[in-house]
C-alpha positions in Angstrom: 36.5 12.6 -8.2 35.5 11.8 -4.6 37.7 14.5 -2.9 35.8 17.4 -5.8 32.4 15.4 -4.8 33.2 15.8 -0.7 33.8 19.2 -1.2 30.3 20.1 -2.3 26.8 19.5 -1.0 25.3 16.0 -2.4 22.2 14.9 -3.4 20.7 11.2 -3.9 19.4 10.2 -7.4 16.9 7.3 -6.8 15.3 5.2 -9.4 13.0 2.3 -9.1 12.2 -1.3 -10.2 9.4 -3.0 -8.9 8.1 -6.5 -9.8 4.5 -7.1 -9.1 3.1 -10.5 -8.7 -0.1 -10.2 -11.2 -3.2 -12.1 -9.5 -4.0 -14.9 -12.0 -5.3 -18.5 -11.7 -2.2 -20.0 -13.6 1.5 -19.0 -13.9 2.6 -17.3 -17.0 3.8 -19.9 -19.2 2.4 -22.9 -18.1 -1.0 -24.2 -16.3 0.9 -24.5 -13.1 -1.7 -23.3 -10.3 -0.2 -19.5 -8.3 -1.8 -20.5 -5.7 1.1 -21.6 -3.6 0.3 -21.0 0.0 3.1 -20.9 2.4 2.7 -24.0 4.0 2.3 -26.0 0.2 5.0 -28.9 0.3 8.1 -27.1 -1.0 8.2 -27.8 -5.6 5.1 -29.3 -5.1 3.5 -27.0 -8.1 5.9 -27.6 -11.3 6.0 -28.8 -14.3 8.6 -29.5 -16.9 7.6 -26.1 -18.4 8.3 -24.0 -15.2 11.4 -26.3 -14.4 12.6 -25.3 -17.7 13.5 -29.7 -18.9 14.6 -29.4 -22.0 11.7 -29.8 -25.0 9.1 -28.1 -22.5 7.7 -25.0 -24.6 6.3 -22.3 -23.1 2.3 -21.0 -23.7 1.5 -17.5 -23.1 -1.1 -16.8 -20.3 -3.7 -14.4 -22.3 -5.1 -13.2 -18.7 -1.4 -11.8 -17.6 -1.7 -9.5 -21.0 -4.9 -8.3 -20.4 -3.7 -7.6 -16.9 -0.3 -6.0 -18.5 -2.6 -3.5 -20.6 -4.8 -2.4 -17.8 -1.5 -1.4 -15.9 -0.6 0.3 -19.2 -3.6 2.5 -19.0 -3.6 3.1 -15.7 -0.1 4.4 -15.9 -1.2 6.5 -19.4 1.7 4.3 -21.3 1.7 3.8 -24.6 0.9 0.2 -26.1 2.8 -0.4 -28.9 1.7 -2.1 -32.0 3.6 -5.3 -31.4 5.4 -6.6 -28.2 7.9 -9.3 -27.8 10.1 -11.9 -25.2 13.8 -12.4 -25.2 15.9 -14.9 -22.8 17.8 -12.5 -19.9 20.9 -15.2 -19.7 22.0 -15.3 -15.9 22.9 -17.8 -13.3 21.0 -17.6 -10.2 20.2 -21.4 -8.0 16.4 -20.0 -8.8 16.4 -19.4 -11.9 16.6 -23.2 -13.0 16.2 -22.7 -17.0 19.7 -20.9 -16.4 17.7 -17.6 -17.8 14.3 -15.4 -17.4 11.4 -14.8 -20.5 11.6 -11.6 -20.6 10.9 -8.3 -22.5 14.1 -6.5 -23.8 13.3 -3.9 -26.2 10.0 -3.8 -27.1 8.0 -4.0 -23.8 4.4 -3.8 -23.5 4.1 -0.7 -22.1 6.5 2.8 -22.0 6.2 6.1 -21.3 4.0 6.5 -18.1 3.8 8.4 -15.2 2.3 8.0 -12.0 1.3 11.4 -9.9 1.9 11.1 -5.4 1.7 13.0 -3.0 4.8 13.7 -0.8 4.0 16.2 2.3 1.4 17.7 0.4 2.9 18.8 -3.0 1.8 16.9 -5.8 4.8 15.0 -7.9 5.0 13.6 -11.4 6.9 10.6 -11.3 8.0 9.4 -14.9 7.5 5.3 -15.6 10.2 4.4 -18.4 8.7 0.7 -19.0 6.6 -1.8 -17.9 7.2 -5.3 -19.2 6.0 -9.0 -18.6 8.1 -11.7 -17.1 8.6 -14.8 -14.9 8.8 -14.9 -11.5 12.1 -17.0 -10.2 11.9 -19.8 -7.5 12.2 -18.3 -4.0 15.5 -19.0 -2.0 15.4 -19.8 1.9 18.6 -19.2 3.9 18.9 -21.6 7.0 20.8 -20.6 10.1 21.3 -17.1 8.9 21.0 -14.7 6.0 22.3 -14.1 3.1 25.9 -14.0 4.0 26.1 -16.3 7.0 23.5 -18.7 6.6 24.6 -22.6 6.8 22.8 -24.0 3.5 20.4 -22.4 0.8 16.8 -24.0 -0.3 15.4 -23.2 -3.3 11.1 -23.8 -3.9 10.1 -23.5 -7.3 6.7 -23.6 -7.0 7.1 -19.9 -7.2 8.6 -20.1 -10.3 7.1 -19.1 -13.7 4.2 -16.9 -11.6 3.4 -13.9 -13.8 5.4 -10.6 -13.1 5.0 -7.3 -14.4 8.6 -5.0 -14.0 7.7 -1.4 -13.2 10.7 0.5 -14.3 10.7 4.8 -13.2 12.5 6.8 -14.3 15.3 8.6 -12.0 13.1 10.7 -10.4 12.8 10.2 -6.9 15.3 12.8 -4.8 14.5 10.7 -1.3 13.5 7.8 0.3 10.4 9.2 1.4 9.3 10.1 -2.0 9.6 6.1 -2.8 7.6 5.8 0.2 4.6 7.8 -1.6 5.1 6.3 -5.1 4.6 2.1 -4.0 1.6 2.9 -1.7 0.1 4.8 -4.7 0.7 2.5 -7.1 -0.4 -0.4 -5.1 -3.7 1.4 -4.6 -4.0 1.9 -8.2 -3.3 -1.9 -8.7 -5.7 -2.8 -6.0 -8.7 -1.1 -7.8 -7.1 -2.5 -11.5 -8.1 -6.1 -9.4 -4.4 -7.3 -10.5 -2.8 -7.6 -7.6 -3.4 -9.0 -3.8 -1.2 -7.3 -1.3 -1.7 -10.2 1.1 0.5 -12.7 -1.1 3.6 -13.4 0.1 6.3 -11.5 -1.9 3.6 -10.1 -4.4 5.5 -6.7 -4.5 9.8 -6.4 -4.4 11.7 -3.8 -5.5 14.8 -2.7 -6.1 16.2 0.6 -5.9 18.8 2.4 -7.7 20.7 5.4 -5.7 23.2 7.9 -6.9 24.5 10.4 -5.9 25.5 14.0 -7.4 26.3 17.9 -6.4 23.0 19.1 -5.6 23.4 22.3 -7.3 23.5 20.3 -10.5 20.1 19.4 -9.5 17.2 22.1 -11.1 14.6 23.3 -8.9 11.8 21.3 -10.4 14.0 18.5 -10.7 15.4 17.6 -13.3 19.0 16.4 -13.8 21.1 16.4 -16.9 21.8 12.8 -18.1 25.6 13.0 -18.3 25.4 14.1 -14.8 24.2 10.5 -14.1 26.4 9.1 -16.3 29.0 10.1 -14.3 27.7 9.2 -11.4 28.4 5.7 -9.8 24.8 3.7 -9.4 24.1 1.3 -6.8 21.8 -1.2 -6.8 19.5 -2.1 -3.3 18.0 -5.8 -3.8 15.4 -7.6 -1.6 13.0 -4.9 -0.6 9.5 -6.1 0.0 7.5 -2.9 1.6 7.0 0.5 1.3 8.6 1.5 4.5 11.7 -0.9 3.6 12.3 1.0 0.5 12.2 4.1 2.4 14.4 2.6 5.8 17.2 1.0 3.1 17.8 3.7 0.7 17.6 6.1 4.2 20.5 3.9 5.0 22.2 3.6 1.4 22.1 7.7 1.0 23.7 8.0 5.0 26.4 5.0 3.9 27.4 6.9 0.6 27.6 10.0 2.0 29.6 8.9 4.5 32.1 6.8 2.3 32.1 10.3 0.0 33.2 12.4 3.0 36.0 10.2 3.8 37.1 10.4 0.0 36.3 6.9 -0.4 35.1 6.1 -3.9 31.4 5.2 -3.9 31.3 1.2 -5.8 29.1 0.4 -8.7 27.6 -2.6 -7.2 24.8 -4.4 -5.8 23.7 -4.8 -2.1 21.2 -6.9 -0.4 19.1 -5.0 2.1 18.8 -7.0 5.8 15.9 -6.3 6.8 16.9 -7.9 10.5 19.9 -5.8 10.4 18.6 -2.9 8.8 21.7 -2.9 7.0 22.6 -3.0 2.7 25.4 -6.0 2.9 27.8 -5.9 -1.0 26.5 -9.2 -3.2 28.5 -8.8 -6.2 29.8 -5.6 -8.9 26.6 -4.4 -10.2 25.9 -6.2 -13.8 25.6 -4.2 -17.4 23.0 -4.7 -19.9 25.4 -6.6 -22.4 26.0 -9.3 -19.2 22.6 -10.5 -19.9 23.4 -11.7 -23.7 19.6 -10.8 -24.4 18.6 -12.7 -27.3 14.8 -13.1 -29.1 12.9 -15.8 -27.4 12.2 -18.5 -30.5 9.0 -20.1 -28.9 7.2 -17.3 -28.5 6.1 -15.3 -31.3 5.8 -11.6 -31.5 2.6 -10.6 -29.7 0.1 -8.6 -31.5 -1.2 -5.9 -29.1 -2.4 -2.8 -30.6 -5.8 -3.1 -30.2 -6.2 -4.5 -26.8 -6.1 -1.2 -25.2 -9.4 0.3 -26.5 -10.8 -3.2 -26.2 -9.8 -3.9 -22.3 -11.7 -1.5 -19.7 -10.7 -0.6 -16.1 -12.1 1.2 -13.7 -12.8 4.3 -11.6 -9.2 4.8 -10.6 -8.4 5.9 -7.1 -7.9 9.7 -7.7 -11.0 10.1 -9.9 -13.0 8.3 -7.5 -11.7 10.4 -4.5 -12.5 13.5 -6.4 -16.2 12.1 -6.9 -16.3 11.4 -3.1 -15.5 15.3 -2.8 -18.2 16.0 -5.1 -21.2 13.9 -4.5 -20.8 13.7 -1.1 -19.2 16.8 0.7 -16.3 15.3 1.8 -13.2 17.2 2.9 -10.1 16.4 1.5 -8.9 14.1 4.4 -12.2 11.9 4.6 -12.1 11.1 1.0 -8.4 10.0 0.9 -9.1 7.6 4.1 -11.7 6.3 2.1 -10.3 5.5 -1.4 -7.3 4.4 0.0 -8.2 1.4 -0.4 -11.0 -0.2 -2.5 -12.7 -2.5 0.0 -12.4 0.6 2.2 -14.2 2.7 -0.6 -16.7 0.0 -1.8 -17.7 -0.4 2.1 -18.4 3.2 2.2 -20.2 3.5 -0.5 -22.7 1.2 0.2 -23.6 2.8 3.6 -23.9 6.3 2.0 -26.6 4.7 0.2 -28.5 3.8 3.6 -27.4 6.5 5.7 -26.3 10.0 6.1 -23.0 10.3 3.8 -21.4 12.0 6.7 -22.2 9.4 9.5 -21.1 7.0 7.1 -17.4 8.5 6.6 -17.0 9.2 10.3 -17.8 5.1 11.0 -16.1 4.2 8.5 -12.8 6.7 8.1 -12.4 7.1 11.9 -14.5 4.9 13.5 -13.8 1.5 11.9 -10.6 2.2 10.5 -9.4 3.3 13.7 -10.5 0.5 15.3 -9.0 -2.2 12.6 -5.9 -0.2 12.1 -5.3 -0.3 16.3 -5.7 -4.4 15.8 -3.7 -4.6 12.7 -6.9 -5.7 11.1 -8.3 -5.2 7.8 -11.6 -4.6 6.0 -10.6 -8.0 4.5 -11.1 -9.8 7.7 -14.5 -8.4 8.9 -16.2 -8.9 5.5 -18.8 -11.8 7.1 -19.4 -9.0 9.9 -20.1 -5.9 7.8 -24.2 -6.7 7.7 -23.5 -6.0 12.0 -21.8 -3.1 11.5 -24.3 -1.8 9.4 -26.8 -2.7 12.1 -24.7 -0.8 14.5 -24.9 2.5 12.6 -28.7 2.1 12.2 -29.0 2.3 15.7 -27.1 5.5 16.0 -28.9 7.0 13.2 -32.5 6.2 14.4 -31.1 7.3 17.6 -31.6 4.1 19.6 -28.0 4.0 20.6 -25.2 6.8 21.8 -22.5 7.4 19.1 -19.9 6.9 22.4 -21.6 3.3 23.0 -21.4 2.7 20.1 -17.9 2.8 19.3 -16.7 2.5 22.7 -18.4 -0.5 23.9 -19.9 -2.4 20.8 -18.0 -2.4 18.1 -14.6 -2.8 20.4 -16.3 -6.0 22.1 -17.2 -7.1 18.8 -13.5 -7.0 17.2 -11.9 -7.9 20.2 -14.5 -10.8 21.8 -16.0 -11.7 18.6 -20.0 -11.1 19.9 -22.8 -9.8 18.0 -23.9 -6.0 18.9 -27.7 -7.6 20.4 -25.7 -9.5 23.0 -23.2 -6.6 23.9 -26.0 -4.2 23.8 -28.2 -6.5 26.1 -25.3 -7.0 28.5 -24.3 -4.1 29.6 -27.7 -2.3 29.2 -26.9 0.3 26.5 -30.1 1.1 25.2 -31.0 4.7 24.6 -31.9 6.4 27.9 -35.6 8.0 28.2 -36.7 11.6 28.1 -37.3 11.3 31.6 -34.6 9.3 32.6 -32.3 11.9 31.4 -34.1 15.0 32.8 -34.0 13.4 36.0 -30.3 12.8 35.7 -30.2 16.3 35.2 -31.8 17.5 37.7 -29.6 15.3 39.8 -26.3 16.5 38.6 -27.3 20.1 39.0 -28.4 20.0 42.5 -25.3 17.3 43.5 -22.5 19.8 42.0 -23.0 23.4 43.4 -19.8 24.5 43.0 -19.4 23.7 39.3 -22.9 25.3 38.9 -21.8 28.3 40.3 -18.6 28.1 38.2 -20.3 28.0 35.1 -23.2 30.8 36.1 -19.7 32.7 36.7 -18.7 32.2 32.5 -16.7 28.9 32.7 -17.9 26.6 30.3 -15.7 24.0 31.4 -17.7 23.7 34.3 -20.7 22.4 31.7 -18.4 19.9 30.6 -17.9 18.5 34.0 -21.7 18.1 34.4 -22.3 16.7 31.2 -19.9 13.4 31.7 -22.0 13.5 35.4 -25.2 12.8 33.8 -23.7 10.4 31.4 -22.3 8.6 34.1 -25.5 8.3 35.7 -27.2 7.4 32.6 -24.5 4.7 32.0 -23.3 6.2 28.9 -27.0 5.9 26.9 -27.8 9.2 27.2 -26.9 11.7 23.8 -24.2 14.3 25.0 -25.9 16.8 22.6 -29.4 16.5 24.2 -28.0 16.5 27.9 -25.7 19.8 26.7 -29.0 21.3 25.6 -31.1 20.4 28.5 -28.2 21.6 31.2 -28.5 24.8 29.5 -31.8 25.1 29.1 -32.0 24.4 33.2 -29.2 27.0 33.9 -30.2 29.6 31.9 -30.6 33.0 33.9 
């Protein structure tokens, strides 16, 4: 089978599973606080509940459910009448109940879809099931990784935080595609208000590769399931980013390939991605569904859920409110994608289109701002008792009392980097708006100073009015407007 498969031309086969940490108060089966900061004394936040002591019964967390059915929507899944939790029996050192509540085969949602953008064609990505579950405990590997490490430790204060499993469908045909679909659907779970990015391992995934002939592959497509049947499927564990999933299945389809070409069969198993390493390292033969010994969970009775999808709202998702940015306010196609990216991002801009000019708004905020944070490896999120001075900032340039240069140049760059208030920047370095007659006389100045580049442009060089310009705003010190001092140069040179 791998000497026919070497012989032809492959193609990788990627699905996707990804756990999202949902953003509630208390974990999903007990009133256990989520909050479990990094530097919270290790199984500090348990109880017998999440420890899984035997006689502890588990209590449903209503607010993971209504966060479950948002998703649902979001995704256009259907709800089913009635969902329900089995036990997934496995032995892991996190996993101290010695299995996971679960949803087996009737999982709150099913049958979604998720539309990206991968180097500008638009793709359908199919979402087979979403379902709730508990998070494990998180392992820590001292003096190594996974493979070499001295001793394990195992926190449980993670343990028994809500998950909700996004399963695709195998429709993904490279890593760059999975690159697309987890920044989209964390933007859509951003706006749903279900998820914070910033929590430590609130998004994993693991990936599923195969690979087969690509001409078995159609052109929009689609693959034939007993093609994948036949296929061997590996299994990528321990990716927690968007441009991990893409740098280890990158690897995984290059390792495959290259085991194919040497006629090597390729093993169903699963691998843990080193990040460090940038390597996929073999943990164990990959597991089948019967392993698990699924069974109904007896303490939890079947949940009643058919109506909770008309009665639960969400919002203006990201794509409808990007179209609206289009719409209401003239936006190109680039602008309004900066600025829904995100929802702080879009909520930010929003606001000042209200107070100013919608296009000086989307240049501060999509190019200027973003820019600025995105050169700091900052985020909206960590200037949000500044934004009243960055407001203040653009009112200036829009009542024309300071240069758009200055502005972005020399104020808001002092006030990221040195933490001071735009009045005190401004006053320092004397960046008040330049006169009328401050600027003709600077002018005046640079035109009789520069002959030569006079004479160039008299001769049709407009470069040369270039060169004069940035001399008048150097004698200005930058607080003249480059428009007006363009306009008045001509005006002076004019035949």
């Amino acid at each position: 089978m791998s000497q026919a498969l070497a012989d032809r031309e492959l193609a990788a086969v990627i699905g996707l599973e990804v756990h999202v940490q949902l953003e509630t108060d208390t974990k999903i089966f007990c009133n256990c606080s989520t909050d479990a900061a990094d530097d919270e004394e290790p199984n500090s936040r348990t109880c017998p509940v999440c420890l899984g002591l035997p006689g502890a019964l588990p209590v449903l967390n209503e607010a993971a459910v209504e966060s479950a059915v948002k998703i649902g929507k979001a995704l256009d899944a259907d709800i089913p009448e009635e969902t329900t939790f089995h036990r997934k029996n496995y032995f892991y050192p996190d996993l101290p109940k010695g299995f996971q509540l679960t949803q087996y085969d009737a999982p709150i949602c099913a049958d979604g879809e998720l539309d990206v953008r991968v180097e500008g064609e638009r793709r359908t990505i199919g979402v087979r099931r979403a379902h709730l579950e508990e998070d494990p405990g998180s392992i820590q590997h001292q003096g190594g990784n996974i493979d070499t490490a001295d001793y394990t430790l195992v926190n449980y204060n993670r343990a028994g935080t809500p998950l909700m499993e996004i399963v695709t469908r195998p429709d993904f045909r490279s890593p760059a595609e999975t690159r697309a679909f987890l920044a989209k659907l964390e933007e859509v779970l951003e706006y749903l208000g279900v998820f914070d990015a910033t929590r430590d391992g609130s998004l994993r995934v693991d990936a599923n590769i195969s690979l087969v002939p690509a001409d078995e592959i159609d052109d929009d497509g689609a693959i034939d399931e007993a093609t994948l049947e036949d296929a061997n499927r590996t299994e990528v564990k321990n990716i927690s980013s968007h441009k991990g999933a893409e740098q280890a299945l990158a690897y995984e389809v290059t390792r495959q390939k290259n085991a194919v070409k040497r006629g090597r069969e390729v093993e169903q198993e699963t691998r843990h991605w080193d990040e460090n390493r940038g390597v996929t390292v073999s943990m164990r033969s990959k597991e089948e569904e019967k392993d698990y010994r699924y069974f109904r969970e007896a303490d939890l009775p079947p949940l009643q859920v058919s109506d909770w999808k008309e009665r639960i709202p969400i919002p203006e998702l990201p794509d409808a409110r990007r179209e609206r940015f289009r719409e209401v306010y003239g936006l190109n196609e680039e602008a309004a994608s900066k600025l829904t990216s995100r929802k702080s991002v879009a909520d930010l801009y929003e606001e000042l289109a209200e107070e100013f000019d919608p296009g000086l708004a989307a240049t501060w905020v999509a190019d200027n701002l973003l820019g600025e944070l995105n050169y700091r490896d900052m985020k909206i999120a960590d200037i949000t008792d500044r934004l009243d001075e960055i407001e203040h900032v653009i009112r200036l340039v829009a009542e024309d009392e300071l240069t758009a240069k200055n502005a972005e140049e020399v104020v808001l760059r002092r006030m990221l980097d040195e933490g001071e208030s735009p009045e005190a920047i401004i006053e320092a370095e004397d960046l008040g708006k330049a006169s009328g007659g401050e600027v003709e006389q600077a002018v005046a100045a640079a035109i009789e100073e520069n002959p030569d580049a006079v004479a160039d442009y008299e001769s049709g060089d407009d470069g040369a009015l270039n060169y004069l310009v940035g001399q008048v705003m150097g004698k200005t010190g930058g607080s003249a407007d480059p428009g007006q001092v363009n306009q008045l140069l001509r005006e002076e040179l004019a035949p």
